[in-house]
BAVEX-568398 format. One line per 10 residues: number of its first residue (from 1); their letters; for each residue x, y, z negated of C-alpha. Coordinates in pm, 1 decimal. Layout:
<sites>
NUM) a) X/Y/Z; ... $
</sites>
This chain:
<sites>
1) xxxxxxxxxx) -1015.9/-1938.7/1163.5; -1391.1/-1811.3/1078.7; -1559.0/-1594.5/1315.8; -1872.7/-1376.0/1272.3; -2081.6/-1643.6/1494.6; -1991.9/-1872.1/1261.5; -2282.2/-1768.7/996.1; -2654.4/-1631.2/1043.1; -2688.8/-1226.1/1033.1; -3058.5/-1276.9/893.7 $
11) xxxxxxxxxx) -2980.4/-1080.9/581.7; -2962.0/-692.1/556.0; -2900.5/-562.1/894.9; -2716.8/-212.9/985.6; -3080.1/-67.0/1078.2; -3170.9/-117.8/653.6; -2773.3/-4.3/548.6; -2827.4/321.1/790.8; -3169.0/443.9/574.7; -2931.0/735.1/442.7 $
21) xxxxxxxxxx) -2662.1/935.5/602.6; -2367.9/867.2/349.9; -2281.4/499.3/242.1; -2077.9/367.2/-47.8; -1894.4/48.0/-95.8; -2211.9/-102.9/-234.8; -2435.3/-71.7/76.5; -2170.5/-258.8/303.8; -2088.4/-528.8/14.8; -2429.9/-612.1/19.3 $
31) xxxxxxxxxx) -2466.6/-647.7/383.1; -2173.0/-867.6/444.7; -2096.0/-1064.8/92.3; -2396.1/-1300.1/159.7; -2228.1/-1346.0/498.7; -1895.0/-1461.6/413.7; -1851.7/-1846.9/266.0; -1712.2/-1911.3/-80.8; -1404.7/-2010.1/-6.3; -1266.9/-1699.7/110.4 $
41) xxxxxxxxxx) -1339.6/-1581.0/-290.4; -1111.8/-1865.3/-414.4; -719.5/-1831.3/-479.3; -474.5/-1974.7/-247.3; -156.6/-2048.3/-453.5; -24.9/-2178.9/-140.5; 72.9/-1811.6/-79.0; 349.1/-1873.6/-290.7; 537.0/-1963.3/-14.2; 579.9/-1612.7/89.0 $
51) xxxxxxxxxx) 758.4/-1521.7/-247.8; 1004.9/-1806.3/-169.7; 1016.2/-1728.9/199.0; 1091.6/-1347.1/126.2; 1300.8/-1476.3/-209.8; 1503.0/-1688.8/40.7; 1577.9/-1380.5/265.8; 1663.3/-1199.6/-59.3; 1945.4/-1412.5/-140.7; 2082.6/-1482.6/253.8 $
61) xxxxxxxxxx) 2119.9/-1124.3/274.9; 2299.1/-1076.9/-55.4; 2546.3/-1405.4/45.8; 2589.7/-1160.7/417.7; 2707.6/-915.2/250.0; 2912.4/-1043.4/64.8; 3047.8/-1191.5/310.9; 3154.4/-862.8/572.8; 3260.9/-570.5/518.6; 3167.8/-454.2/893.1 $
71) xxxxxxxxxx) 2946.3/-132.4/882.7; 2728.5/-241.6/1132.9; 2678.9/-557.8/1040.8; 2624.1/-432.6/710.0; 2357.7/-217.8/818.3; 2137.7/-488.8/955.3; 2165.9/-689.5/652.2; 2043.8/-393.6/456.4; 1759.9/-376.6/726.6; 1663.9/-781.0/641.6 $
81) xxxxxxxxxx) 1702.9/-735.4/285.6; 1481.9/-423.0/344.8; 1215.1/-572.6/477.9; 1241.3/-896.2/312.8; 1178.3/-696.0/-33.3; 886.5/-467.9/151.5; 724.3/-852.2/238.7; 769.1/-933.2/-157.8; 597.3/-624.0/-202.8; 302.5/-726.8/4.9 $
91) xxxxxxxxxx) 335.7/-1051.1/-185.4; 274.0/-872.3/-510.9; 13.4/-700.0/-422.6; -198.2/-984.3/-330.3; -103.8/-1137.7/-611.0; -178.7/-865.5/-859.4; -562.1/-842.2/-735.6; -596.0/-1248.3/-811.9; -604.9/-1353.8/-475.5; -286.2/-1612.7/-527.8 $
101) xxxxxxxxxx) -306.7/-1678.4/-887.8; -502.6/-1692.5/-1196.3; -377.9/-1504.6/-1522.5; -117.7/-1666.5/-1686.0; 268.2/-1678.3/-1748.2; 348.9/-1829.6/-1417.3; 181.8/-1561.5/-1213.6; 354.9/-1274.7/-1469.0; 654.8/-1475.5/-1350.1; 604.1/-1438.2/-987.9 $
111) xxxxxxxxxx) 458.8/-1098.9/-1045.2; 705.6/-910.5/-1254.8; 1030.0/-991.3/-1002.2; 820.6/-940.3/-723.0; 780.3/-560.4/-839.9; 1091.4/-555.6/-970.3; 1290.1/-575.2/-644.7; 1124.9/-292.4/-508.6; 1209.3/-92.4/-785.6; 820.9/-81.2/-878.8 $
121) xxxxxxxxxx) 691.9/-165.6/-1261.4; 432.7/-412.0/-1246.3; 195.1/-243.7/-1536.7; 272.9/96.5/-1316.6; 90.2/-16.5/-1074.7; -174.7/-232.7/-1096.5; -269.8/130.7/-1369.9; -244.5/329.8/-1021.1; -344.5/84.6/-769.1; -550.4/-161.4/-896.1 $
131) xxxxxxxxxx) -751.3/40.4/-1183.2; -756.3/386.7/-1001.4; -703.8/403.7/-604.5; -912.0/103.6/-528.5; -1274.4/236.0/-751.1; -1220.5/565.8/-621.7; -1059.9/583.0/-277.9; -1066.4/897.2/-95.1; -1205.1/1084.1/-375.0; -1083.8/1345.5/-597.1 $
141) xxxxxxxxxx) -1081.9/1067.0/-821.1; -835.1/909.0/-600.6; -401.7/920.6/-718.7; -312.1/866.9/-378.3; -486.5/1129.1/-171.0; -249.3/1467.4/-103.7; -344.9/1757.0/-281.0; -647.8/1987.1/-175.5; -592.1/2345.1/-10.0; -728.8/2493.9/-370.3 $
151) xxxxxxxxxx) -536.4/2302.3/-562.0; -104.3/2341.2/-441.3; 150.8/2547.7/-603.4; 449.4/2619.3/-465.1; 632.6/2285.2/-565.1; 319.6/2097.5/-436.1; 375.2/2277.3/-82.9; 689.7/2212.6/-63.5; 637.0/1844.1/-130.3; 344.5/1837.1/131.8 $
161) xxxxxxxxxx) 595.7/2068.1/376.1; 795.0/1735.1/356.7; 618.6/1453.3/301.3; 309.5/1564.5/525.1; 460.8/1686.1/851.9; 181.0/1735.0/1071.9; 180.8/2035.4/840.6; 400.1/2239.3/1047.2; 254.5/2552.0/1201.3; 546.3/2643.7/1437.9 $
171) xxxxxxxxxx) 694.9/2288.0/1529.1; 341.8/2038.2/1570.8; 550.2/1820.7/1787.6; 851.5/1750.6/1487.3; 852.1/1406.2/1393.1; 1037.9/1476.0/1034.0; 1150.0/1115.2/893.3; 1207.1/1201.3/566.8; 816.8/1150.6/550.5; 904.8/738.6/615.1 $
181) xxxxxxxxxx) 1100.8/757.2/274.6; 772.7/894.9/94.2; 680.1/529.8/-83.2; 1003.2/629.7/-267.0; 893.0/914.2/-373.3; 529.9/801.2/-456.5; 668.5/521.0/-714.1; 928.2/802.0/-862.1; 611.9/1019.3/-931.2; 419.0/800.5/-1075.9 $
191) xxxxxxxxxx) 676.1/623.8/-1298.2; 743.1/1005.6/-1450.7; 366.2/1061.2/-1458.4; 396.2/728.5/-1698.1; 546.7/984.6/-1963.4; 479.7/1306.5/-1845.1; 158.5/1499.1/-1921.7; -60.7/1640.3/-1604.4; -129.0/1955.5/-1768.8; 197.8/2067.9/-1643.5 $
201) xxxxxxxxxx) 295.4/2254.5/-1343.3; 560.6/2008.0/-1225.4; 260.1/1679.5/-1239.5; 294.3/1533.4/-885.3; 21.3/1337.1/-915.2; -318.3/1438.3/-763.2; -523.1/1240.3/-1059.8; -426.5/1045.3/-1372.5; -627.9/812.4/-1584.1; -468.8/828.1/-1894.2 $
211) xxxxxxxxxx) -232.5/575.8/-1973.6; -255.7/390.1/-2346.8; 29.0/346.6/-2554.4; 61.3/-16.6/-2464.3; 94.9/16.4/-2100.5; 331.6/303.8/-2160.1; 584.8/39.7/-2361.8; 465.5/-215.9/-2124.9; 611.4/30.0/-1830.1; 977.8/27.3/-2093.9 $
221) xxxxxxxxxx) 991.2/-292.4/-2068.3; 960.1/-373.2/-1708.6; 1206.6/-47.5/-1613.4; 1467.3/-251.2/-1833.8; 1407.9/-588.0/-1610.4; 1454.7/-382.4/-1315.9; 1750.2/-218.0/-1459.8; 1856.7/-578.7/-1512.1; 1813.3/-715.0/-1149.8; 1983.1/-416.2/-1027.5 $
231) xxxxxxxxxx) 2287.9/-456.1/-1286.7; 2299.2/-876.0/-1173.8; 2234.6/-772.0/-773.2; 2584.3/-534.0/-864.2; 2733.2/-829.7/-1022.7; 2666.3/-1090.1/-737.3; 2783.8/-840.2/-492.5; 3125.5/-851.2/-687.8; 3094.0/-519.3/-835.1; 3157.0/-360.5/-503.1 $
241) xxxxxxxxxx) 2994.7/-8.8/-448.1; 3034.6/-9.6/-94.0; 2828.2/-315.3/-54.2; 2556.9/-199.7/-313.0; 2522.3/94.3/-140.3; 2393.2/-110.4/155.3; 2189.2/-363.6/-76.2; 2115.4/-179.0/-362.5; 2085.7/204.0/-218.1; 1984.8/175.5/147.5 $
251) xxxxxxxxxx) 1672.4/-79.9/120.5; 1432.0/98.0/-63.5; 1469.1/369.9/197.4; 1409.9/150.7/463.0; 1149.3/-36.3/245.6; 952.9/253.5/248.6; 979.4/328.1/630.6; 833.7/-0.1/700.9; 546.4/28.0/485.3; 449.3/387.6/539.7 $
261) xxxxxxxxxx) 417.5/268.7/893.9; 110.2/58.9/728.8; 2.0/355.0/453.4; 4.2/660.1/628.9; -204.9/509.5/890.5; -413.2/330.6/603.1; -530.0/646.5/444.7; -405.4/976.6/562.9; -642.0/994.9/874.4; -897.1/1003.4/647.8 $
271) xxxxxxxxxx) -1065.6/1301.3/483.6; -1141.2/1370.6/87.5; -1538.9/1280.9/-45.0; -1709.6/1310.3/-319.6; -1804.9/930.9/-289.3; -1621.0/585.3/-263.3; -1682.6/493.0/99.8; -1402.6/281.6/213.8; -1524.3/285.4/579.1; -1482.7/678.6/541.6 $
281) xxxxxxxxxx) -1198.0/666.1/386.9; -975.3/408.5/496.5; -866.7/287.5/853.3; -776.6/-57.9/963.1; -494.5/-54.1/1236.5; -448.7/-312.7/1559.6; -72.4/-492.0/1501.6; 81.6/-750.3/1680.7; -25.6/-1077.9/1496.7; 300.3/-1182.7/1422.8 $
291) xxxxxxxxxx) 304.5/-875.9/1182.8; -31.5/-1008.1/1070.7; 136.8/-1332.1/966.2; 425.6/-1158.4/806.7; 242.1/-906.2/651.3; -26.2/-1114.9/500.3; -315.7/-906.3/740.9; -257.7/-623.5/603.0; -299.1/-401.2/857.6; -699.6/-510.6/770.8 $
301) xxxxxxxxxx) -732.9/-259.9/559.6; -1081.0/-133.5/517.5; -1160.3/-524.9/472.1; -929.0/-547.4/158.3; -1057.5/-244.5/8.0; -1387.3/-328.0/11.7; -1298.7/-686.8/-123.6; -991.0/-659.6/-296.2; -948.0/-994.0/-422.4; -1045.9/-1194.3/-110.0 $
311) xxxxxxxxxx) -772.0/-1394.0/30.7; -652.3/-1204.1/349.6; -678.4/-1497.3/570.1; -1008.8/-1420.1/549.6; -1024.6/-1022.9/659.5; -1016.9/-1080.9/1032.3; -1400.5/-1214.4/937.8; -1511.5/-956.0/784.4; -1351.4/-668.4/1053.3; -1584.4/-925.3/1288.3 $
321) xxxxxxxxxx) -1928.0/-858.8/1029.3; -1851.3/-480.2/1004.3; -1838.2/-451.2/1414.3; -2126.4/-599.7/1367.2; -2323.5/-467.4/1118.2; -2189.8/-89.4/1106.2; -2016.8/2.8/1435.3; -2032.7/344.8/1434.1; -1906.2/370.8/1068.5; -1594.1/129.6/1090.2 $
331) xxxxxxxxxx) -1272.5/264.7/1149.5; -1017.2/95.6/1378.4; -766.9/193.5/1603.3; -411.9/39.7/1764.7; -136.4/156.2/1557.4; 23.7/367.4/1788.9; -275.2/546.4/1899.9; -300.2/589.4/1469.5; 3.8/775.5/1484.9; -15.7/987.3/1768.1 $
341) xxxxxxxxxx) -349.8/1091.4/1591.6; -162.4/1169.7/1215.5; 38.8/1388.2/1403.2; -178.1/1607.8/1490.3; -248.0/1928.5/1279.1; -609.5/1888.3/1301.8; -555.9/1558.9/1106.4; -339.4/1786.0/826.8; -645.9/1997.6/800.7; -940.9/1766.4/767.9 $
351) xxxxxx) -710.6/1601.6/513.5; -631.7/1862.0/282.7; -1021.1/1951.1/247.0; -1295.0/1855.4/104.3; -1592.0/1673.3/276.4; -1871.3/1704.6/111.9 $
</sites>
């Protein structure tokens, strides 16, 4: 594993990044780029052993179920296929910023089912994720951010009443859970926001770069393979609905807990700018490192925004240059300590306005 002491700090120092009050992606990239070596820039298609890891789980949990019919066994294979298509998720995502692969058919191969499972189109997202929450994270700009003070009607606050709980004047200390199941909701919205214009009242999405006519077909097409895998995931459960409740219905729910545990501490500490300052805007959490390993460091996630298609063996390094080289700006915190923060209505209110 590199470490910080592993390379000279003789270029820019924090002292020549902290000339100006607000920083942007730019100022820390070009403090700690020159620091990093060259292979943490190059694609690892060893990864692909976590899409045939997680693949593997896939189908053991579909052969468990069809192999009980005990509730409660039932339940835990839901759970492992669950999390087993939430690690194919994290899979994907690496994959779709070119850390894995290089373009071609056998990454669109890997990519498509990898999306597909979680009930996510691949053209969807890398349009949301990769094109428009990544240049402009934490801004207005931004898809993901919740919606400003000025900006909610009343379907918007009810859909912040419930998916952003520290909102709750009379009850601070709820925990609400339906807020775990808000990934769900997040790819729903933006798969209708595919098709559906934001001039209207019922747009659930904070901001929209227009989509073109081939991504929108492009979007068709990968709905229909998911419709597919969910029509052959019926099939090899023998056409049972009580067991594709528990494989088919249940996991994306419990999908979503898992990895709101990672985005809500990710981004929702974090106030709205004007600018693209991912030590602002993001927050990188403390895990356990076998949930490192599992989850492909992920919890490192200033480090992956402000080099996207880094391989994330190589984000521990860089959390070790920003300590370094901007310790007052850099952002991270145990997990638990994360969420006893995002609880807090104070957190509700610096997030829902604007910091200017």
């Amino acid at each position: 594993m590199y470490t910080a002491s592993n390379f000279s700090s003789s270029g820019a120092t924090s002292s020549e990044a902290d000339s100006t009050n607000h920083h942007t992606d730019a100022d820390y990239i070009r403090v700690i780029r020159p620091l990093l070596p060259k292979e943490a820039f190059q694609r690892k298609p060893s990864s692909v052993l976590y899409f045939l890891f997680w693949l593997a789980l896939v189908v053991a949990s579909i052969f468990l179920a069809r192999s009980t019919t005990n509730p409660v066994l039932l339940v835990f294979v839901s759970l492992l296929y669950a999390h087993s298509t939430a690690g194919l998720t994290l899979f994907a995502h690496n994959l779709s910023h070119g850390a894995v692969l290089p373009q071609g058919l056998l990454k669109d191969c890997l990519e498509v089912p990898s999306w597909g499972l979680s009930l996510i189109p691949r053209t969807m997202w890398i349009h949301v994720h990769n094109q428009t929450h990544h240049p402009y994270t934490g801004t207005l700009k931004d898809p993901d951010r919740p919606w400003l003070d000025f900006e909610e009607t009343w379907l918007r606050k009810v859909y912040s009443l419930v998916f952003y709980p520290q909102g709750f004047k009379r009850f601070p200390w709820l925990f609400n859970p339906i807020q775990m199941i808000h990934f769900v909701s997040y790819i729903s919205r933006n798969i209708i926001g595919v098709f559906w214009t934001e001039k209207s009242t019922y747009h659930f999405v904070p901001y929209q770069k227009p989509y073109t006519q081939k991504e929108r077909l492009a979007v068709i097409g990968e709905l229909g393979i998911i419709t597919a895998l969910q029509a052959l995931l019926f099939v090899s459960l023998g056409c049972d609905f009580r067991r594709y409740f528990f494989i088919g219905i249940l996991p994306p729910l419990f999908a979503s807990s898992f990895l709101m545990v990672y985005i809500k501490t990710n981004h929702f500490l974090n106030p709205v700018t004007l600018e693209n300052d991912s030590l602002t805007a993001t927050t990188s959490v403390i895990v356990h490192p076998i949930f490192n390993l599992l989850h492909s460091n992920f919890s490192y996630h200033i480090e992956h925004h402000l080099f996207p298609s880094m391989h994330s063996d190589y984000y521990p390094l860089v959390s070790q240059l920003l300590k370094q080289h901007f310790p007052e700006q850099y952002n991270q915190i145990p997990i638990g300590e994360a969420w006893k923060q995002l609880c807090k209505r104070s957190t509700f209110a610096t997030l829902t306005s604007l910091q200017k």
